[in-house]
FIROSE-798758 format. One record per atom (N, C-alpha, C): x, y negated, z negated. Coordinates in Angstrom, 1 decimal, m for minus. Each point is the difference from the previous one (the first is absolute). Example, Ala and Ser with C-alpha at 12.3 -4.5 7.8 and 13.67 -1.06 7.14 Angstrom:
% FIROSE-798758
NODE 13.2 5.7 m7.8
NODE m0.9 m1.2 0.0
NODE 0.9 m1.2 0.0
NODE m0.4 m1.1 0.7
NODE 0.9 m1.1 0.0
NODE m0.8 m1.1 m0.8
% end
This chain:
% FIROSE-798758
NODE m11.5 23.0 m12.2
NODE m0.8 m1.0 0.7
NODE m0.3 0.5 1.4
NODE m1.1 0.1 0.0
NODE m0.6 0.9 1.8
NODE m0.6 m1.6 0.5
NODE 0.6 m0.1 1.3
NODE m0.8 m0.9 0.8
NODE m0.2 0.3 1.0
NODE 1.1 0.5 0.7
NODE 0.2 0.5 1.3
NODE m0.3 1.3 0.1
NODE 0.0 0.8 m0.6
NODE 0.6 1.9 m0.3
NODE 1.0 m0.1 m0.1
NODE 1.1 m0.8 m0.8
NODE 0.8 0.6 m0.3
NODE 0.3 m0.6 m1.7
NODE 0.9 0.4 m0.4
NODE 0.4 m0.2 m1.4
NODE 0.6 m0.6 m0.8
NODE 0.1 m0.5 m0.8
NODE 1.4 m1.1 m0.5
NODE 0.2 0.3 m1.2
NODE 1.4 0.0 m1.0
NODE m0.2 m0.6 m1.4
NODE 0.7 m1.2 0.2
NODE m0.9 m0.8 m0.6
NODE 0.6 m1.3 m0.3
NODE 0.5 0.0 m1.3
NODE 1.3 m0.8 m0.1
NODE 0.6 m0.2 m1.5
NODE 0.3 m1.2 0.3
NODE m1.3 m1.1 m0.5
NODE m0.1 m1.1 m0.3
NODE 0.9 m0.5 m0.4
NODE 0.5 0.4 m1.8
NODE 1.1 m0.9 m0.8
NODE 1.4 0.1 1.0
NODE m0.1 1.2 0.2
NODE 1.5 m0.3 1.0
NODE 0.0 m1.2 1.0
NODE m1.1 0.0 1.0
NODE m0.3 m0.7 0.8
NODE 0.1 m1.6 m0.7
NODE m0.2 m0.3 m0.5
NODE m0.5 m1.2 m1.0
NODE 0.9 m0.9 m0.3
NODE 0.9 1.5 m0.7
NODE 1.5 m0.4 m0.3
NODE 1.3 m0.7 0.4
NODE 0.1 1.0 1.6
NODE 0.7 0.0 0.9
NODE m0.4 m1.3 0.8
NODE m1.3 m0.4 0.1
NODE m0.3 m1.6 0.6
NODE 0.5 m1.2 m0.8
NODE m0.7 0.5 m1.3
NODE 0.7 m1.2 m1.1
NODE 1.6 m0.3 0.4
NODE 0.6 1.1 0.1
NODE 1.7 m0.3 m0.1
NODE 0.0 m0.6 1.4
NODE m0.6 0.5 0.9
NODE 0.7 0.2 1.7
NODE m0.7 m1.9 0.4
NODE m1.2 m0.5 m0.5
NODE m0.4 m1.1 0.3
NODE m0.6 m0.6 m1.0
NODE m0.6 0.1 m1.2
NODE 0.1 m1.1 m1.0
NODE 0.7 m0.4 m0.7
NODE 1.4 1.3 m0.3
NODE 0.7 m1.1 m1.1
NODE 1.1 m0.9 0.8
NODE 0.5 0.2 1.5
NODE 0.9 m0.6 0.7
NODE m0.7 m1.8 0.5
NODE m1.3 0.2 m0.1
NODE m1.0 m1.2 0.2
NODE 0.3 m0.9 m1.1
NODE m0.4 0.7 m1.4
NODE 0.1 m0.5 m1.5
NODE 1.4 m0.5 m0.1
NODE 0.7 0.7 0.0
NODE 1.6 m0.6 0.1
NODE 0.6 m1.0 0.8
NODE m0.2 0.0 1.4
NODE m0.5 m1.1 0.4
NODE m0.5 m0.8 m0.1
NODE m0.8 m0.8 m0.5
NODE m1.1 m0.7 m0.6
NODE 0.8 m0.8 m1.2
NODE 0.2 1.1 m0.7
NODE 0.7 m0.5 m1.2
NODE 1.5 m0.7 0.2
NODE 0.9 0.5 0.7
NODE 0.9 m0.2 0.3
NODE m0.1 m1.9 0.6
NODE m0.9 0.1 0.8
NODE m0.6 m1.1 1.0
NODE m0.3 m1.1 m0.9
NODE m1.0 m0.1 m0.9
NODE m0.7 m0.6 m1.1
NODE 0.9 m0.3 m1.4
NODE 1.3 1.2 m0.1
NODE m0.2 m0.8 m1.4
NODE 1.3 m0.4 m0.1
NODE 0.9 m0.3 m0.6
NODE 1.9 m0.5 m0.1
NODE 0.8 0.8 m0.2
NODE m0.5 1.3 0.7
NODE 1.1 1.0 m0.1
NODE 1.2 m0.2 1.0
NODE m1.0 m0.5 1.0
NODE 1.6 0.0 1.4
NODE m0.7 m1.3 m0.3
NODE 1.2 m1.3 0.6
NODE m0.8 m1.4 0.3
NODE 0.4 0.0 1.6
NODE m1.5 m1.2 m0.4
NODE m0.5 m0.1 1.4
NODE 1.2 m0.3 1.3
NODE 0.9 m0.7 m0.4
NODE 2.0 m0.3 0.6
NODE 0.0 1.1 1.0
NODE 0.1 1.2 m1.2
NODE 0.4 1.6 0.6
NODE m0.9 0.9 0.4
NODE m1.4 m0.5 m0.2
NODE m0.9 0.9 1.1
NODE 0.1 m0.9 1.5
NODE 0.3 m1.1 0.1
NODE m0.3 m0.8 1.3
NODE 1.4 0.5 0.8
NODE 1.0 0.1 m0.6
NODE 1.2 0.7 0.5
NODE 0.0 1.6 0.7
NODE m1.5 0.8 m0.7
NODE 0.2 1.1 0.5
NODE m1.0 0.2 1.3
NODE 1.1 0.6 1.4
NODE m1.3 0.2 1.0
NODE m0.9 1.2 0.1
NODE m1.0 m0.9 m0.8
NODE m1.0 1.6 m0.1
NODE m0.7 0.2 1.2
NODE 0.1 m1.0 1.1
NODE m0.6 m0.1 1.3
NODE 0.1 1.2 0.8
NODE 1.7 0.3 m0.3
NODE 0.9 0.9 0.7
NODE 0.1 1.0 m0.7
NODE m0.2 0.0 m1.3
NODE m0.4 2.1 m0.5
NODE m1.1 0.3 0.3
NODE m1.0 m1.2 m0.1
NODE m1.3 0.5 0.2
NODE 0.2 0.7 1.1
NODE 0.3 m1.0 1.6
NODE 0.1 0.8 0.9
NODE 0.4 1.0 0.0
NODE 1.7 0.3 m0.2
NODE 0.7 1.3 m0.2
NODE m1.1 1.5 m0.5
NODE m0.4 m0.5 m1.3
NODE m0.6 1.0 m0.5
NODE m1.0 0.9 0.9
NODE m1.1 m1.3 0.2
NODE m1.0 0.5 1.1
NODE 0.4 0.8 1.4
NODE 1.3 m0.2 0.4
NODE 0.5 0.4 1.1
NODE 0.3 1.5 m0.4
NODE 0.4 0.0 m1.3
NODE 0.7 1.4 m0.8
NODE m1.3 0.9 0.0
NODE m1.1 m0.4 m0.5
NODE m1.2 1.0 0.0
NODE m0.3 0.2 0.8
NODE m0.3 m0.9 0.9
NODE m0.6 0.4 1.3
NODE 0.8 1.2 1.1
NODE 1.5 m0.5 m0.4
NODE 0.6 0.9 0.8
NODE 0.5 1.3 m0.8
NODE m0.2 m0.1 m1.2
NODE 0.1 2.0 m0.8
NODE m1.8 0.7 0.2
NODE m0.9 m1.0 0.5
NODE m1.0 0.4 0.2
NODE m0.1 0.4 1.0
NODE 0.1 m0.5 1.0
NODE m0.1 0.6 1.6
NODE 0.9 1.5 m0.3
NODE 1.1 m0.5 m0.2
NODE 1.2 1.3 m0.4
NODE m1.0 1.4 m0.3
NODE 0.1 0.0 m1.5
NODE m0.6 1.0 m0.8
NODE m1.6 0.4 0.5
NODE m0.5 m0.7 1.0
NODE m1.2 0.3 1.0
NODE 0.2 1.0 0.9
NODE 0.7 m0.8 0.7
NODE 0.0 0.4 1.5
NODE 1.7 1.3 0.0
NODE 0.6 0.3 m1.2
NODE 1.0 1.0 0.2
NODE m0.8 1.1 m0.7
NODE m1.3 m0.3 m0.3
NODE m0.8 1.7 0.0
NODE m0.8 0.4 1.6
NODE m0.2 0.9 m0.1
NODE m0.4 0.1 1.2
NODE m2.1 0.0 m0.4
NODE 0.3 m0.5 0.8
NODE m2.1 m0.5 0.1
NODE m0.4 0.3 0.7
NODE m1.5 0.9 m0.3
NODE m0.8 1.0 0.9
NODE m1.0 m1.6 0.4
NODE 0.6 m1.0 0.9
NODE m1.3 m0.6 0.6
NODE 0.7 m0.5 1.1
NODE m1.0 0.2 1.6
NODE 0.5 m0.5 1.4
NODE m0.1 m1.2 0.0
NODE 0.5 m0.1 1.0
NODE m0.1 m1.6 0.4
NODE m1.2 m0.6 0.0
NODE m0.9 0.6 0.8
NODE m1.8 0.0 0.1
NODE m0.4 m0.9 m1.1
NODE 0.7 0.5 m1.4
NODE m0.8 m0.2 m0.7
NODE 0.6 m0.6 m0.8
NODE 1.3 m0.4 0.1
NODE 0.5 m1.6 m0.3
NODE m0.1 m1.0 0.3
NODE m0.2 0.2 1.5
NODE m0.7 m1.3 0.8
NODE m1.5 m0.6 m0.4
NODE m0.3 1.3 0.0
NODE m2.1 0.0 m0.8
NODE m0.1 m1.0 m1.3
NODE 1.3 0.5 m1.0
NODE m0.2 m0.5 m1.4
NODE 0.7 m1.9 0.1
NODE 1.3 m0.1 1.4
NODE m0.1 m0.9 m0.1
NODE m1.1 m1.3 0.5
NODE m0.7 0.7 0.7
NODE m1.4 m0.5 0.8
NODE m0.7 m0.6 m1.3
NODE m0.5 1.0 m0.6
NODE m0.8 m0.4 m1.0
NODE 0.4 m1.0 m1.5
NODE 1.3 0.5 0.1
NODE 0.5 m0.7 m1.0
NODE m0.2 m2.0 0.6
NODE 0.7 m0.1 1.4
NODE m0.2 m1.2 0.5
NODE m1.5 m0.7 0.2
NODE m0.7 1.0 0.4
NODE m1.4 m0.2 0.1
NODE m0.5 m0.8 m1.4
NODE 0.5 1.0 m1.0
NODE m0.6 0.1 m1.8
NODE 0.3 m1.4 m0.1
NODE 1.5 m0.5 0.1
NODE 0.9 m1.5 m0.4
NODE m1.0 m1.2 0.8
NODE m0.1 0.2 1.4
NODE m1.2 m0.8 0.8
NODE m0.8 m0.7 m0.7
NODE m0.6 0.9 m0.6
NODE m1.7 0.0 m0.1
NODE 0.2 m0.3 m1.8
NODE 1.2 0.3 m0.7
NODE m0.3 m0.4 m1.5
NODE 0.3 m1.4 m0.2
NODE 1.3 m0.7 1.3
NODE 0.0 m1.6 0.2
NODE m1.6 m0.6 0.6
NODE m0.3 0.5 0.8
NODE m1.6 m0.8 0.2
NODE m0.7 m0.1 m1.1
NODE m0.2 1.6 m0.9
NODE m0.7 m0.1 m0.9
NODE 0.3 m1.2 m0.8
NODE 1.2 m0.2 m0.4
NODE 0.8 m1.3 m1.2
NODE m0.6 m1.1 1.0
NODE 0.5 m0.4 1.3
NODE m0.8 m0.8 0.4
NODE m1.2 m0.8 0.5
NODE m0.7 1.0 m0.4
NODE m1.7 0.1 m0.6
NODE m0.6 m0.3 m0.9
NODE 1.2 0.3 m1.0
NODE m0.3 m0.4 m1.7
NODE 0.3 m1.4 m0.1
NODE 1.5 m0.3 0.7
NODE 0.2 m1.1 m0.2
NODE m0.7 m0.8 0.5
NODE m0.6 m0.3 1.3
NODE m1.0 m0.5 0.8
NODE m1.2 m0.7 m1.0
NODE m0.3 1.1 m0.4
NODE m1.1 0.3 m1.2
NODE m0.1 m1.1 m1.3
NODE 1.1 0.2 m0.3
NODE 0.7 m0.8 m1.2
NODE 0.5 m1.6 0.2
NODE m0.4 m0.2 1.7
NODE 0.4 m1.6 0.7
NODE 1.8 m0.2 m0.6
NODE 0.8 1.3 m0.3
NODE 1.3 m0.5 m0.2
NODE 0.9 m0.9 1.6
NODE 1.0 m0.3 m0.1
NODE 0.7 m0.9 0.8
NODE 1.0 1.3 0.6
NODE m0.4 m0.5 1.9
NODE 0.7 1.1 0.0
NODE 1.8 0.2 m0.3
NODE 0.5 m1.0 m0.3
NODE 1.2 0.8 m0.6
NODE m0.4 1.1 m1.1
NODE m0.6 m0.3 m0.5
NODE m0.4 0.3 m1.5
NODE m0.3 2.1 0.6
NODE m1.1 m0.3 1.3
NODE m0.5 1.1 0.3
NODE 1.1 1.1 0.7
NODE 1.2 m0.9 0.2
NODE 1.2 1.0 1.0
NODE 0.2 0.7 m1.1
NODE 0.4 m1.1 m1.1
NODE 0.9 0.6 m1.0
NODE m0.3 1.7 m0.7
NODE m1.6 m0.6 0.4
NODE m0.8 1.6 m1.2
NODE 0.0 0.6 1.2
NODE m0.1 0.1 0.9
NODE m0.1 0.7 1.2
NODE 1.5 1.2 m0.1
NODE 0.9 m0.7 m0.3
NODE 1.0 0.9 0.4
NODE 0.3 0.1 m1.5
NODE 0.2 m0.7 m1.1
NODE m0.3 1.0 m1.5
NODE m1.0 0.8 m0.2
NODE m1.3 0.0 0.1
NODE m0.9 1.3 m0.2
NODE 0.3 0.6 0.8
NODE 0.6 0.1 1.3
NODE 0.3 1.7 0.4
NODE 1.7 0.4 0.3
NODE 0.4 m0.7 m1.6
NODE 1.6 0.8 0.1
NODE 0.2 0.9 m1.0
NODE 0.8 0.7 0.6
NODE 0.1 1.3 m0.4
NODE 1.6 0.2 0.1
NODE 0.7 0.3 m1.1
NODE 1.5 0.2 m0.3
NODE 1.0 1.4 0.1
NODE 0.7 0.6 0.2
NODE 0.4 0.6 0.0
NODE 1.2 0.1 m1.5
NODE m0.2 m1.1 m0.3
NODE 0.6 m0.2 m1.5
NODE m0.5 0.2 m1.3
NODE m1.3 0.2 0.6
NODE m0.2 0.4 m1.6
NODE m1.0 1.3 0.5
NODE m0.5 0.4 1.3
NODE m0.8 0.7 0.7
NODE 0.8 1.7 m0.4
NODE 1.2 0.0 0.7
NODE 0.8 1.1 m0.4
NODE 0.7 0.3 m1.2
NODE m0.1 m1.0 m0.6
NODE 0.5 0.9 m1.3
NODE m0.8 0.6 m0.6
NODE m1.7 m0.7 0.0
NODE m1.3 0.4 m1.0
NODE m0.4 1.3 0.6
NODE 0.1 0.1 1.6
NODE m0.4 1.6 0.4
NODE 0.8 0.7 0.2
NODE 1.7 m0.3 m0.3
NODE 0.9 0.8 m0.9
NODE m0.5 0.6 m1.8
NODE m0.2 m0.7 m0.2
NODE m0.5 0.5 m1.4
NODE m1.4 0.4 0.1
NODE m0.8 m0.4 0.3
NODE m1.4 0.8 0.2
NODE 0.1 1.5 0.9
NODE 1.0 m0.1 0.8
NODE m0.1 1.7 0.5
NODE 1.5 0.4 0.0
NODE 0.4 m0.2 m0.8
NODE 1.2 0.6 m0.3
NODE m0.1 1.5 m0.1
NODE 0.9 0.6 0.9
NODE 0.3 1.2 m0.1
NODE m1.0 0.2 1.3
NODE m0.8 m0.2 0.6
NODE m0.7 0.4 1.0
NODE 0.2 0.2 1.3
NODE 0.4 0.9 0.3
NODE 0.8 0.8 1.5
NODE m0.8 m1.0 1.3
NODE m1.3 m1.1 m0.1
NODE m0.8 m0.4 0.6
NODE 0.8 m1.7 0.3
NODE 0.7 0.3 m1.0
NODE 0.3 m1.7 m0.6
NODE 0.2 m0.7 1.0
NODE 0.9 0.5 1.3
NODE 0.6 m1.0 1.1
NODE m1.2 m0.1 1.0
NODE m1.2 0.7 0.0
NODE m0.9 m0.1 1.0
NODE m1.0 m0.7 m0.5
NODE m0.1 0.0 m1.3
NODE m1.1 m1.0 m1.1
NODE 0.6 m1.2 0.1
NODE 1.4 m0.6 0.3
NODE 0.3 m1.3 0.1
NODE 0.5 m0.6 1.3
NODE m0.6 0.5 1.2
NODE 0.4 0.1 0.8
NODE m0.7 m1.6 0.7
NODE m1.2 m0.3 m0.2
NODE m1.2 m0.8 0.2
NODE 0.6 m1.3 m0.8
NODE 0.9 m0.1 m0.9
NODE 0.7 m1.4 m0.9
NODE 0.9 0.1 0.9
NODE 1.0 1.2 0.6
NODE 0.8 m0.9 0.9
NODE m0.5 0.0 1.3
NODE m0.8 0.0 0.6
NODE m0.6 m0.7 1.0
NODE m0.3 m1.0 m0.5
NODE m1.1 m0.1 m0.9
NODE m0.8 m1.4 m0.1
NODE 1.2 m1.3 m0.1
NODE 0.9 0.2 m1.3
NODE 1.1 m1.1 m0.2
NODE 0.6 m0.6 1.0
NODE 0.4 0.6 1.3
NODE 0.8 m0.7 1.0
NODE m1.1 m0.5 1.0
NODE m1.1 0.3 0.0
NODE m1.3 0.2 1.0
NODE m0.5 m1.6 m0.7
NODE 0.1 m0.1 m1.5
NODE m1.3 m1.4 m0.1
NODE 1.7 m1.1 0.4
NODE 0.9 0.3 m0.4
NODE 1.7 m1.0 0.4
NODE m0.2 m0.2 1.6
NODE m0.4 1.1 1.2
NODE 0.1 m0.5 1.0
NODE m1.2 m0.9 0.5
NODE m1.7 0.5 m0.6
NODE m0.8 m0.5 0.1
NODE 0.1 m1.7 m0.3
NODE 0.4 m0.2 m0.9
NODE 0.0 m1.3 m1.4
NODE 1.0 m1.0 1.3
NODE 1.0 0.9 0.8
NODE 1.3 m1.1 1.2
NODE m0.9 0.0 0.5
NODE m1.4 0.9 0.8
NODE m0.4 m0.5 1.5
NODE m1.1 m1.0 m0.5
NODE m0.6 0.0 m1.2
NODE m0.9 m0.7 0.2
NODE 0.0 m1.9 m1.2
NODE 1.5 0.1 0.0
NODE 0.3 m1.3 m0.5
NODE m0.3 m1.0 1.5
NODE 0.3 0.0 0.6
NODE 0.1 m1.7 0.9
NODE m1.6 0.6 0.5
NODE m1.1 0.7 m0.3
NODE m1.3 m0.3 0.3
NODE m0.8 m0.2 m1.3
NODE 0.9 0.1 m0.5
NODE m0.7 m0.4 m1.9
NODE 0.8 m1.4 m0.1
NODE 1.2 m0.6 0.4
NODE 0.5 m1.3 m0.4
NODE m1.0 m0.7 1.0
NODE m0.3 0.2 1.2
NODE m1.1 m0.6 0.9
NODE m1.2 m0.5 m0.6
NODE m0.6 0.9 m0.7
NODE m1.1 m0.1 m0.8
NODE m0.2 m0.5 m1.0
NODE 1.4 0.0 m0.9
NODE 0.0 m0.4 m1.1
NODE 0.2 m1.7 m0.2
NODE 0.4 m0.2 1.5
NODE 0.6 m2.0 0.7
NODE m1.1 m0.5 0.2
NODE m1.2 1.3 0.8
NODE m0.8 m0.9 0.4
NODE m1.2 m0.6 m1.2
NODE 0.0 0.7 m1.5
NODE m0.6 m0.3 m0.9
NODE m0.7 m1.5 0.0
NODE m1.3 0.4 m0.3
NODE m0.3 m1.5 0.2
NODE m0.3 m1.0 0.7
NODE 0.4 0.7 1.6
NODE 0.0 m0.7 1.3
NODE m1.1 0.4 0.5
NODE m1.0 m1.1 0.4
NODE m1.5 0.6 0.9
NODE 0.4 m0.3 1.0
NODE m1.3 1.0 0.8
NODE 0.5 0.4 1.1
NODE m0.7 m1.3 0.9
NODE 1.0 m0.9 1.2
NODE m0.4 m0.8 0.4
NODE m1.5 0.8 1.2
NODE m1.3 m1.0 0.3
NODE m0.6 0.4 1.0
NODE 0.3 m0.7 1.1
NODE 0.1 0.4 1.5
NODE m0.1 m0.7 1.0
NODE m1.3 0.2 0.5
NODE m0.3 m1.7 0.8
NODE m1.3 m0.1 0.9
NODE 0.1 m0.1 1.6
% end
């Protein structure tokens, strides 16, 4: 595959494969588990999935930075600052866009926070495993995912600063604006 000048083989079924296991069948199993009388409902409400969930996420996140940042990376500062610029810039302007649409759509703005900050999340939980398996083996790999770990802690700090100017907005729903004479 030439796009850039350079080269690829892709080996799809592998790829395909390795997703199915790494995120559809742990979804499916889930699901199933959830839905039918294998475990009852008693003993799923007993387990804190609140707190593996967290755990886990903390686990990726932190063998990710790890296995990043303990290769050494041909990129300066210059130009991690640059990518985080644009990356924040990118997040900016993809919430306006949502709340344009939503605008558009006369949704409520709760309705519009909510897509505001779902349409432009982006996970590190299912982000790194898929471009673990899509470039696996690729001596590039920690510099190709370099832009997920910026973005992931970048929309988390964005999403704190701009709650109490989104809960503002979201209070004053519905409230016209008085005129004075």
């Amino acid at each position: 595959m030439k796009v850039t000048g350079g080269s690829a083989n892709v080996p799809i079924a592998s790829i395909f494969s390795k997703l199915f296991v790494t995120v559809v069948l742990p979804l499916a199993l889930g699901q199933i588990a959830k839905y039918s009388s294998i475990i009852s409902s008693s003993t799923l409400k007993r387990i804190p999935f609140s707190t593996f969930r967290s755990l886990i996420l903390l686990m990726i996140i932190y063998t990710t930075f790890c296995s990043t940042f303990m290769k050494e990376l041909q990129i300066t500062g210059g130009f991690f600052l640059g990518l985080a610029a644009v990356l924040l810039m990118q997040q900016i302007c993809n919430m306006f866009f949502v709340k344009a649409i939503c605008k558009s759509q006369k949704m409520t703005r709760s309705d519009t926070v909510a897509a505001m900050f779902c349409a432009v999340h982006k996970s590190l939980t299912l982000g790194m495993p898929i471009a673990g398996i899509v470039f696996e083996g690729d001596p590039k790999l920690a510099i190709i995912t370099i832009p997920l770990l910026v973005y992931h802690p970048m929309q988390i700090l964005l999403g704190s600063l701009l709650v109490p100017t989104l809960r503002k907005w979201v209070a004053n729903d519905g409230v016209l604006p008085t005129t004075s004479k």
